[in-house]
C-alpha positions as CSV (number, residue, x, y, z in Angstrom):
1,X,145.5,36.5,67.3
2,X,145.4,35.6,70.8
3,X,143.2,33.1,72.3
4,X,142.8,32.1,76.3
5,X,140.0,30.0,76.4
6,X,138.7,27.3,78.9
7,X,141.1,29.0,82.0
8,X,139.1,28.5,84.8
9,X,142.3,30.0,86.5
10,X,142.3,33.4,84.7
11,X,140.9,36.0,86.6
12,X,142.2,39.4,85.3
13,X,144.2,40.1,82.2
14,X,147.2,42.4,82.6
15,X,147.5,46.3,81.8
16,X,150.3,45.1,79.6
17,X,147.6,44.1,77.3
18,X,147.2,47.4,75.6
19,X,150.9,47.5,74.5
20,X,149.7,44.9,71.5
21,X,148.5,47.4,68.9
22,X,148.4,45.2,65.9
23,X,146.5,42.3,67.9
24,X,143.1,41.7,65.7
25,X,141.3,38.7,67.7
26,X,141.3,38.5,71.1
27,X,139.2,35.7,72.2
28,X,138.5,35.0,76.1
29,X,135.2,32.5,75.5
30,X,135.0,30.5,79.0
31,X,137.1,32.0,81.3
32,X,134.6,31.9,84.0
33,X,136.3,33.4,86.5
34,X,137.4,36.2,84.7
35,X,135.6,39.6,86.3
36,X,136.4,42.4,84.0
37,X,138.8,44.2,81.7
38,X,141.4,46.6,82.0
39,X,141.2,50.2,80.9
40,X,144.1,49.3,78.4
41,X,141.5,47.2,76.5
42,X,141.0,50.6,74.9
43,X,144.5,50.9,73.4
44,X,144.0,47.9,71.1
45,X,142.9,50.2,68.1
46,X,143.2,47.6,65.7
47,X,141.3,44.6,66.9
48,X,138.2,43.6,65.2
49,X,137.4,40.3,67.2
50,X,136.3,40.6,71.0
51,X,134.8,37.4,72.3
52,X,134.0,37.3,75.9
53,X,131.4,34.9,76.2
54,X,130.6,32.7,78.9
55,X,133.0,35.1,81.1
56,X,133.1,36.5,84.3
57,X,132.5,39.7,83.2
58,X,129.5,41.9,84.6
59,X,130.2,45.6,82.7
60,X,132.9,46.8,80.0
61,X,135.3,49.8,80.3
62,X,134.4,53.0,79.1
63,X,137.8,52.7,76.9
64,X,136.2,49.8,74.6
65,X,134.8,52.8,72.9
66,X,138.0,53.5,71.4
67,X,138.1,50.1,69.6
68,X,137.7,51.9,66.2
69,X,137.8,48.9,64.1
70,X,136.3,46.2,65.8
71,X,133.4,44.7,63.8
72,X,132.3,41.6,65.8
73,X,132.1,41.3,69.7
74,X,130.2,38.7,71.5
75,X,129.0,39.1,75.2
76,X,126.7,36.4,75.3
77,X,126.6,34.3,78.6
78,X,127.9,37.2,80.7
79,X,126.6,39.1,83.8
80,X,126.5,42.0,81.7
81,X,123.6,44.3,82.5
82,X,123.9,47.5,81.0
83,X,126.4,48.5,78.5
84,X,128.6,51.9,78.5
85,X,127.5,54.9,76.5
86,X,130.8,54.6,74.9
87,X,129.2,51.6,73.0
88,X,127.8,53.6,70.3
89,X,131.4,54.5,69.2
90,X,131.8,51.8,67.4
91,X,131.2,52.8,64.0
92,X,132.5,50.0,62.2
93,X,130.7,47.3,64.6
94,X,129.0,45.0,62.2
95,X,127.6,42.0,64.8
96,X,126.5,41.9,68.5
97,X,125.8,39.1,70.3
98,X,124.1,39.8,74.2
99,X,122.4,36.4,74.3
100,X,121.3,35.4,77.7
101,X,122.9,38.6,79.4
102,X,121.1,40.2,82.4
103,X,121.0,43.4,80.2
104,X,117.7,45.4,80.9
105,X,117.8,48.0,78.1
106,X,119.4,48.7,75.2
107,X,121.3,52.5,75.7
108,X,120.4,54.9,73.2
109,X,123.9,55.4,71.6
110,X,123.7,51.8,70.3
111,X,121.0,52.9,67.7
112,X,124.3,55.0,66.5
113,X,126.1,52.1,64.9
114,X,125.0,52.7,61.4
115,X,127.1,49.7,60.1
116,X,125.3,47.5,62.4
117,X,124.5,44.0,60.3
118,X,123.6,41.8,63.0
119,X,121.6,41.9,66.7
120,X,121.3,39.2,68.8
121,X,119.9,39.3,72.2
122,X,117.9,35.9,72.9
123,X,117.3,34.8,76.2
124,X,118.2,38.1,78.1
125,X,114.7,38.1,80.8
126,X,115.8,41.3,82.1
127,X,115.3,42.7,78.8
128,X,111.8,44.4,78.8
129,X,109.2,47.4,77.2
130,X,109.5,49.2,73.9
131,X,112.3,49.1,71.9
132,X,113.1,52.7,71.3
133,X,112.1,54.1,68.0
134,X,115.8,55.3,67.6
135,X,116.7,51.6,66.2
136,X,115.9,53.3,62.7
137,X,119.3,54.5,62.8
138,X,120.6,50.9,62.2
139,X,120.2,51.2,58.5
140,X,122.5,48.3,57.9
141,X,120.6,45.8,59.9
142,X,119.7,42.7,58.6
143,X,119.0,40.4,61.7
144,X,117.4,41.4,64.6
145,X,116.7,38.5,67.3
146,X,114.9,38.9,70.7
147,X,113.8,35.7,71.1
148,X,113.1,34.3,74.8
149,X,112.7,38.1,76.0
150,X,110.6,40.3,78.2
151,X,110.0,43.3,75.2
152,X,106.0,44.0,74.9
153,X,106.7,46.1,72.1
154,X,108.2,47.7,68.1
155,X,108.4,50.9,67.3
156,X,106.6,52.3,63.8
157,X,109.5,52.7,62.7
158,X,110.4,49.5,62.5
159,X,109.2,49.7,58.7
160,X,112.1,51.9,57.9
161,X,114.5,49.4,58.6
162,X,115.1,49.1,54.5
163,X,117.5,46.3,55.0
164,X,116.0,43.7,57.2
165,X,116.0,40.1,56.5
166,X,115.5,37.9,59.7
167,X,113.1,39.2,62.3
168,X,113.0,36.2,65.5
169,X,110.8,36.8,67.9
170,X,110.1,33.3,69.6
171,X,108.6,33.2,72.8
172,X,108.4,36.8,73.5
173,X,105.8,36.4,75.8
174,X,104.5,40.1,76.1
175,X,104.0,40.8,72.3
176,X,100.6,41.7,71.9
177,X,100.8,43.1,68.3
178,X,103.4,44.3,65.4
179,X,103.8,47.3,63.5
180,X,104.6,47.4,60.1
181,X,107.2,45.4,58.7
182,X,110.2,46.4,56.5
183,X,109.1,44.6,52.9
184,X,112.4,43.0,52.1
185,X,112.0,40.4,55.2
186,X,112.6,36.8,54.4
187,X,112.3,35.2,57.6
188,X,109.4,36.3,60.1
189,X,109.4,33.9,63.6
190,X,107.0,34.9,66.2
191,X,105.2,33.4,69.0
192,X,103.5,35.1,72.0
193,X,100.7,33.4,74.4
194,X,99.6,37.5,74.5
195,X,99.1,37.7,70.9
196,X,96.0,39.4,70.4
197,X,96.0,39.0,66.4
198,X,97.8,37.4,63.8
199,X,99.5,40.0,61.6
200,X,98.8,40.8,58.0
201,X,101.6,40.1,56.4
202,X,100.5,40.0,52.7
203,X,103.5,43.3,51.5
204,X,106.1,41.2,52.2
205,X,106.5,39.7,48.7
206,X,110.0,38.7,49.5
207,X,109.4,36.3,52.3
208,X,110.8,32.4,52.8
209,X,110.0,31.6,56.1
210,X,106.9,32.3,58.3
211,X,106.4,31.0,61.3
212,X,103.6,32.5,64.1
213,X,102.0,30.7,67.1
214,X,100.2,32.5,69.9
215,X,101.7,29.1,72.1
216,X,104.8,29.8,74.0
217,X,107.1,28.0,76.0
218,X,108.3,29.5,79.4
219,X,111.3,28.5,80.1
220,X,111.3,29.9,83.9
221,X,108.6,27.3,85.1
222,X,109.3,24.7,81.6
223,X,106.2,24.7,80.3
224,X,104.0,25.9,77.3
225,X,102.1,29.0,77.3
226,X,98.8,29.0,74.8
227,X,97.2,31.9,73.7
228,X,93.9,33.1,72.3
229,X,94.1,34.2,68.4
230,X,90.5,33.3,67.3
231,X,89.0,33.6,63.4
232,X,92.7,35.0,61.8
233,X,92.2,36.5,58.9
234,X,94.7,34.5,56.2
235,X,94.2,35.2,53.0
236,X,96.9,37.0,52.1
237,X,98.9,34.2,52.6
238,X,98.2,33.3,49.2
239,X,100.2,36.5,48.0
240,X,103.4,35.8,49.8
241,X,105.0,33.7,46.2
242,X,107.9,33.3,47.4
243,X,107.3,31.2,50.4
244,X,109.2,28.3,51.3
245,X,108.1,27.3,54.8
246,X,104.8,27.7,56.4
247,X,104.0,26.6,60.0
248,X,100.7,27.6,61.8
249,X,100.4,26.2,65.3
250,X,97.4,25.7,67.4
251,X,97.4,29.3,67.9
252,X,95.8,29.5,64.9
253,X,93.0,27.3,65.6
254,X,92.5,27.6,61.7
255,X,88.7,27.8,63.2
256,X,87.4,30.7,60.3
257,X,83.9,31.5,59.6
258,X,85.2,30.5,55.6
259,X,87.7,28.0,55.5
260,X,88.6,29.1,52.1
261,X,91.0,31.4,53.7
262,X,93.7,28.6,53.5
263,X,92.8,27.5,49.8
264,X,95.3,30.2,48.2
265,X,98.4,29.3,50.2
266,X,101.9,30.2,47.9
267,X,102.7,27.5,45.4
268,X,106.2,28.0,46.4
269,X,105.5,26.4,49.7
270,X,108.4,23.5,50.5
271,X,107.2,22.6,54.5
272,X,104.0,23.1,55.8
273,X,103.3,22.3,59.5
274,X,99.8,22.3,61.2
275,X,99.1,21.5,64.6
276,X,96.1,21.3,66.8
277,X,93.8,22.1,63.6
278,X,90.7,22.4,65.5
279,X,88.5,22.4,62.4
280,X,88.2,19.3,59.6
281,X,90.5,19.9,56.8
282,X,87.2,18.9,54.1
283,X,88.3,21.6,51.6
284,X,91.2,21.2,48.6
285,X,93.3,23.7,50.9
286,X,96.6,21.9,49.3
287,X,95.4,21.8,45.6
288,X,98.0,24.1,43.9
289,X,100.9,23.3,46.6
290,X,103.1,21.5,43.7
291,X,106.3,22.0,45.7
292,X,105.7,21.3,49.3
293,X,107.9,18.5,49.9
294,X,107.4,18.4,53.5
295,X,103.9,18.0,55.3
296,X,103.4,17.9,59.2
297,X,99.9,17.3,60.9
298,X,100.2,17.4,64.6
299,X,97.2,17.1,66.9
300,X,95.1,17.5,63.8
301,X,91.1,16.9,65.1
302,X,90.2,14.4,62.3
303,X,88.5,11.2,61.8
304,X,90.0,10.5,58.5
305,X,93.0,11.8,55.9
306,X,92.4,11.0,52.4
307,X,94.8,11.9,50.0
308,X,94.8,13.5,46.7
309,X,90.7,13.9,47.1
310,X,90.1,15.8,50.2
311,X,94.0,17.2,50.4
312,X,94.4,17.9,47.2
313,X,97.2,17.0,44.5
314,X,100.7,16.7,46.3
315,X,102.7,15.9,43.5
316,X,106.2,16.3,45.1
317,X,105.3,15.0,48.7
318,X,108.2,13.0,49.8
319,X,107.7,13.6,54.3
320,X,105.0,13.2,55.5
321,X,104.3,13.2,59.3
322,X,100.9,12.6,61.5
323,X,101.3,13.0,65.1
324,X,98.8,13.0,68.2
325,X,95.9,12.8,66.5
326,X,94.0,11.7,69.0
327,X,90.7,11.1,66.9
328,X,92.3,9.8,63.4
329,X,90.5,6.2,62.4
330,X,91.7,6.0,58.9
331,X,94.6,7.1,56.5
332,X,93.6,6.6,52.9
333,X,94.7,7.0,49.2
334,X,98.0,7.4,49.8
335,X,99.3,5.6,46.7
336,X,98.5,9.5,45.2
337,X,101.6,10.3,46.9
338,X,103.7,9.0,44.2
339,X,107.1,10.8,45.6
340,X,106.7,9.4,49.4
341,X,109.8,8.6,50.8
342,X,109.1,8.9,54.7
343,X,106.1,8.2,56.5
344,X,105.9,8.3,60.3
345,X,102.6,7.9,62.1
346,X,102.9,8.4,66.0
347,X,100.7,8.8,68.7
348,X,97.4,8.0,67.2
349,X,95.7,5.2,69.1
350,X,92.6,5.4,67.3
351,X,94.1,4.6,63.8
352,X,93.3,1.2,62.7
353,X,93.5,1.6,58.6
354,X,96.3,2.1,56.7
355,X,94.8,2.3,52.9
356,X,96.8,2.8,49.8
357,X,93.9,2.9,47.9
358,X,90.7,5.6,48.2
359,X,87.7,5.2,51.0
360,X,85.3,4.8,48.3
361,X,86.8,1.9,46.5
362,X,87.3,0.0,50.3
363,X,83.9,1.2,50.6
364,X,82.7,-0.6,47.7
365,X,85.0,-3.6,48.1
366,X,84.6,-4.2,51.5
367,X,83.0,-7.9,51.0
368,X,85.8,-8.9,48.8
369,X,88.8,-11.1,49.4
370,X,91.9,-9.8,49.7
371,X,93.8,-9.4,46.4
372,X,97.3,-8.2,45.5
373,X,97.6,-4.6,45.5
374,X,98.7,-3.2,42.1
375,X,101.9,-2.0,41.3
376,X,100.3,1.0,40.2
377,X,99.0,1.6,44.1
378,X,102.2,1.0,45.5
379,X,105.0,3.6,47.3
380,X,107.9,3.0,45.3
381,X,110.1,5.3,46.5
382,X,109.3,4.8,49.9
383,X,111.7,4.3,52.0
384,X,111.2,4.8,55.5
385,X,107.8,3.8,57.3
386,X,107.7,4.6,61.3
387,X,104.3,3.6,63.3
388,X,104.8,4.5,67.1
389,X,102.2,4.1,69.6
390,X,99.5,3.6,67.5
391,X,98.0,0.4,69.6
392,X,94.6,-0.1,67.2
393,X,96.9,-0.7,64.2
394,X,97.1,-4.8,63.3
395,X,98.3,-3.9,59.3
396,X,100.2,-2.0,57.5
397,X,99.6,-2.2,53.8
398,X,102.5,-3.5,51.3
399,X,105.9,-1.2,51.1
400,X,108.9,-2.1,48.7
401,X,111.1,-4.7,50.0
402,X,113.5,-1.5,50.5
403,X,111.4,0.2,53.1
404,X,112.5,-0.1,56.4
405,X,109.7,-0.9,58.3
406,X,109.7,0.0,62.1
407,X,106.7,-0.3,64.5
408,X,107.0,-0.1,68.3
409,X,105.7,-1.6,70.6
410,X,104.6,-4.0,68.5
411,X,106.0,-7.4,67.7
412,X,107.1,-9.4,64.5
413,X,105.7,-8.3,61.3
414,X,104.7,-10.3,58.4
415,X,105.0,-9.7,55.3
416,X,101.7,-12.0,53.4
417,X,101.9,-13.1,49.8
418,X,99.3,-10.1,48.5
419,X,102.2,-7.3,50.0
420,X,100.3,-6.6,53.4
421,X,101.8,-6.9,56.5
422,X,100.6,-8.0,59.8
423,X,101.4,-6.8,63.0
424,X,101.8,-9.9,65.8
425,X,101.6,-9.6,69.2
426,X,102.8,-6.4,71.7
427,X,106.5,-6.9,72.8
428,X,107.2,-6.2,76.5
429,X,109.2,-2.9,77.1
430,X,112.4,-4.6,77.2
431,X,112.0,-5.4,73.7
432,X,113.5,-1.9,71.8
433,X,112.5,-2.6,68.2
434,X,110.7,-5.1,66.2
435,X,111.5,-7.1,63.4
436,X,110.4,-8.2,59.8
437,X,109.7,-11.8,59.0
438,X,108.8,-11.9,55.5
């Protein structure tokens, strides 16, 4: 092994280095200054590591063809912008990394390495057009990242990769459709503000993770990009079993003639993230969600979020987050969330009720003095309540005496003898947390 990493003072490596034929890693990771390689690289038959990330180096030697065994080399960071012929004699190459790179194309022979496990080229702008249907011929591939690139389009053949897992396509910004995916995919990531529909992707039976927005984020100007998708079709999410992790982003717009699209979602489903839902979640769309652990509502337009009536039965519920929902008044019958450990409420100035118990029965009561709330309505497991920025709040309803309560900007809170605490006055800025005065 030999490792020169950090020299800002290295700028070429000697011929010499070709005379060490049993050398297996050769790492040169931040050695800025370093330009290129020697032709000798190519004597090193036996070396299976080659880092030369965050290097000098703008274009390989023809010779690093002859690198029979290598199975791992990492280019990311470099000036690199197109990579020798010679590339797709490395038979044995089992990971690439070309992240950030000013490559502009993938070469042909690269669609030769048939042993070829791993493909990772985020961030590389100068990256653009159609992947060539040639990438069939990396029957071995089983991650394939382009994230933060310029490519507007798959090949059909894309289906015919038999042994793809990942496919990460975040913030490909010219991605107007995809093709047919290879069924044994467990992780799908795509967002694209040219999105022109959201894909059916009910034959992949094997997935974990989905995740598709048609919102963006450029990062040349630093700012998000938001697409069009209107009236997706979703209702073969409900045959995706296996799924673990579910986000739908204001892409969505989860705006669809029949709302009862999202009813059937996988009872496997651990996270589920909505933001931006455009239209009122009035329908049981988490009623056989037994699993999901982990519930995120961001920019949700809703007056009110009643648990276990309107949402549905979320046995297993232990995160829950609401965040900039601008229009949110009321959060009710949470004590249906038996398994709550975190609640964080941010950014929702409009949300002035906090109700363990359901609308109707405040409805009902609502001339009645206040009286203890029942063990039997009370989180107790939870142990972490967050209310940021939500100004029109003045109570927070009765936590265990384990919770730790944090509310900001708001002063002390008080804890009264029926469980409920009050909010006092708002802290100046210099203030950085408040405190519980029970």
């Amino acid at each position: 092994m030999l490792k020169v990493e950090n020299q800002d003072d290295v700028r070429e490596l000697p011929h010499s280095i070709g005379e060490l034929l049993d050398l297996k890693h050769l790492s040169l990771r931040n050695c800025t200054n370093l330009q290129k390689l020697p032709d000798s690289i190519g004597e090193l038959r036996m070396l299976l590591y080659l880092d030369l990330s965050c290097t000098g180096i703008s274009g390989l030697p023809a010779s690093i063809g002859r690198l029979e065994s290598l199975l791992r080399i990492d280019l990311s960071r470099t000036q690199i912008a197109e990579l020798p012929d010679s590339i797709g004699n490395l038979r044995r190459l089992k990971f690439m990394c070309l992240d950030g790179t000013d490559i502009r194309e993938l070469p042909k022979n690269i669609w030769t390495l048939e042993n070829l496990e791993e493909l990772i080229a985020r961030g590389c702008k100068n990256l653009k057009g159609e992947i060539p249907s040639e990438i069939v011929g990396l029957s071995q591939l089983k991650i394939l990242n382009l994230s933060r690139s310029k490519v507007s389009r798959l090949p059909i053949t894309m289906n015919r990769l038999y042994s793809l897992r990942e496919l990460v396509l975040s913030d490909c910004n010219r991605l107007q459709l995809l093709p047919n995916l290879p069924t044994r995919l467990a992780k799908v990531e795509l967002s694209s503000s040219s999105l022109q529909a959201i894909p059916n992707l009910s034959n992949l039976t094997n997935l974990l993770h989905l995740d598709i927005s048609d919102c963006s984020f450029d990062f040349q100007f630093l700012k998000t990009t938001q697409g069009r998708v209107a009236n997706p079709t979703l209702e073969w999410l409900g045959r995706l079993n296996e799924l673990q992790f579910l986000r739908l982003l204001r892409s969505l717009e989860i705006t669809c003639a029949d709302p009862r699209s999202l009813t059937r979602l996988p009872p496997s489903l651990e996270v589920l993230s909505l933001e931006d839902v455009k239209t009122p979640m009035e329908w049981p769309m988490f009623s056989n969600l037994g699993n999901l652990s982990e519930l995120k509502l961001f920019g949700c337009w809703l007056t009110e979020i009643e648990f276990g009536n309107v949402l549905g039965r979320l046995a297993n519920l232990q995160r829950l987050q609401v965040r900039k929902c601008e229009l949110l008044e009321r959060l009710s019958n949470l004590s249906s969330l038996k398994e709550l450990r975190m609640l964080s409420l941010e950014y929702c100035p409009r949300l002035m009720e906090i109700k363990f118990e359901p609308s109707s029965l405040r409805d009902c009561d609502s001339t009645s003095t206040e009286r203890p709330i029942p063990d039997s309505q009370k989180l107790e497991k939870l142990r972490s309540l967050r209310v940021y920025y939500c100004e029109s709040v003045r109570r927070l309803p009765g936590v265990p005496d384990a919770c730790d309560v944090k509310v900001y900007p708001w002063g002390c809170l008080t804890r009264s003898e029926t469980g409920p605490i009050s909010i006092g006055d708002r802290l100046g800025i210099a203030d950085l947390g408040p405190k519980l005065c029970c």
